[in-house]
N, C-alpha and C positions, 0 to 999 in steps of 0.2 A: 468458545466461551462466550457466558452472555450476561453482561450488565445493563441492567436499568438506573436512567436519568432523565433529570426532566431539563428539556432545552429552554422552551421559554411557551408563555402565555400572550395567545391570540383571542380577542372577541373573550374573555373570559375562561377561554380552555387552554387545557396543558396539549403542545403540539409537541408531538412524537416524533424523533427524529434516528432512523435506521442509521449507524457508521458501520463501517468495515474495512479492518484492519488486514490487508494480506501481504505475508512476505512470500516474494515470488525467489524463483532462480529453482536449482538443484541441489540439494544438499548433499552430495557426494561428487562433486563438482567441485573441491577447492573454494573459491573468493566468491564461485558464482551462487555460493547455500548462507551468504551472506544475508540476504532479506528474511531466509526461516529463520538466522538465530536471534536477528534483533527479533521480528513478532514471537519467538520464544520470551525473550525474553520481558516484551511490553504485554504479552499473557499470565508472566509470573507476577509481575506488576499487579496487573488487573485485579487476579486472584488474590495476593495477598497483602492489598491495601486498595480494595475497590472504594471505600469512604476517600479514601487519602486524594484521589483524582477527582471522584464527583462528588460534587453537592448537592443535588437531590436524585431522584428516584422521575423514571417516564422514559431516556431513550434506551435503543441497544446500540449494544456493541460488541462484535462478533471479530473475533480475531482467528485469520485462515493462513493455510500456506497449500501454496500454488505452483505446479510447473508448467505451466500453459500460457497461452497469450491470446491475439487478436478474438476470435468469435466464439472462443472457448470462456478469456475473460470475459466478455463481456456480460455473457450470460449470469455469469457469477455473480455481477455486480449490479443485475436487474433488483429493483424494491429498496435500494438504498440511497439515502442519500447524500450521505459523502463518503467517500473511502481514502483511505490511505494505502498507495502503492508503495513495498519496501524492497528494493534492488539494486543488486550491483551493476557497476557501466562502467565503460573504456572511453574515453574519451583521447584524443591527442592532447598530450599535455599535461591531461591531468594528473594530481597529486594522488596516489597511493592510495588508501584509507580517510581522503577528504569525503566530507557530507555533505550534500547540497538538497537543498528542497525549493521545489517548484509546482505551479499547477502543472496538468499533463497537457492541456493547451500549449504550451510553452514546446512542447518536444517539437520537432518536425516532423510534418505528419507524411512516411513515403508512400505516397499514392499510386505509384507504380512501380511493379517490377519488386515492392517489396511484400514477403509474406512467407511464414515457415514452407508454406505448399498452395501448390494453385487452387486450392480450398479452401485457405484460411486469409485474411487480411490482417491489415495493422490496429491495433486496438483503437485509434481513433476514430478512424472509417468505422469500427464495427458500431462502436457508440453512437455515432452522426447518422448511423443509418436504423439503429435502434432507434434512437430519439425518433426520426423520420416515418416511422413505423408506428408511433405511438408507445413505445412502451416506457417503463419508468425507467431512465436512466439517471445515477446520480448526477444533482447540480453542483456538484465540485467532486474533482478529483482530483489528488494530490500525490506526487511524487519523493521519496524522499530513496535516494541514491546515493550508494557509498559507489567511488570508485575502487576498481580493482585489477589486476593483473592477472593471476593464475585462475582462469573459468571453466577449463578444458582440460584440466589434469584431474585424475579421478583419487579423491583425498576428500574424509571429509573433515577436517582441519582448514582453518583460513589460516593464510598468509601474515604474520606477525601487523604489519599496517594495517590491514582490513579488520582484523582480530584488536585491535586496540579503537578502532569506530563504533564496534558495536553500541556501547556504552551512549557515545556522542549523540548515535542516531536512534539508540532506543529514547532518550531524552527528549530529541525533536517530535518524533511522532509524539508522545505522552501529552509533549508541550500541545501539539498540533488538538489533539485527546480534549485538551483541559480548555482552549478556546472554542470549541463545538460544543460542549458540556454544560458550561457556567454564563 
């Protein structure tokens, strides 16, 4: 899906500014097809009240859904410049269906020893090493994570807590949406 909006005005012109909205995980996976149903749902959004979010007309905004990671995203997310990642996570400790949002700076980045297969890295190596290469990598990238529990039982139904965030975290992103926007 693709809306135009205008960010803001430099030297007298409208600067265009690429976003990209992807919800990651698996959708037949339980808690883990959590990030497809919010970016479902902040698509239906977009769709049917694209006025209601932007105020004018100049950037996009592309909303995807992804089962992939380190050098696969990255690729994805080459020409834009800010994206929104939407995902569930396990944390120790953490609450159920809570939503947290953070930059992806903030993760920890494992530099070793971690990576789907001895081909692929962790999405922030892949990015640091894009950037290092020259190519456009977004200047912000943003996290927003539900937690959750069942990622590995094959349902594609979420778990009543995770299923009751949607909503929470379709809002943050929008929120996140309307500060890039306006």
């Amino acid at each position: 899906m693709m809306l135009k909006a205008t960010r803001s005005r430099c030297c007298g012109n409208i600067v265009e500014m690429k976003i990209l909205v992807i919800g990651l995980g698996n959708p037949i996976l339980g808690d883990d097809g959590v990030g497809w149903k919010v970016a479902e749902a902040v698509s239906e959004f977009l769709n049917s009240k694209p006025g209601h979010l932007l105020k004018s007309d100049g950037n996009n905004i592309e909303v995807d859904f992804a089962s992939l990671g380190g050098l696969s995203l990255m690729e994805r997310m080459i020409g834009y410049e800010r994206v929104i990642l939407i995902d569930s996570m396990e944390t120790s400790g953490g609450v159920v269906g809570s939503v947290k949002t953070f930059p992806l700076a903030a993760l920890e980045n494992p530099r070793l020893g971690h990576s789907a297969s001895t081909h692929d890295t962790s999405l922030l190596t892949a990015l640091q090493t894009a950037q290092a290469m020259g190519m456009e990598v977004p200047a912000r990238v943003y996290v927003v994570a539900i937690e959750a529990k069942n990622v590995y039982d094959f349902s594609e139904r979420l778990t009543p807590e995770v299923g009751r965030a949607v909503p929470i975290a379709t809002q943050k992103v929008l929120q996140m949406l309307r500060e890039d926007t306006t």
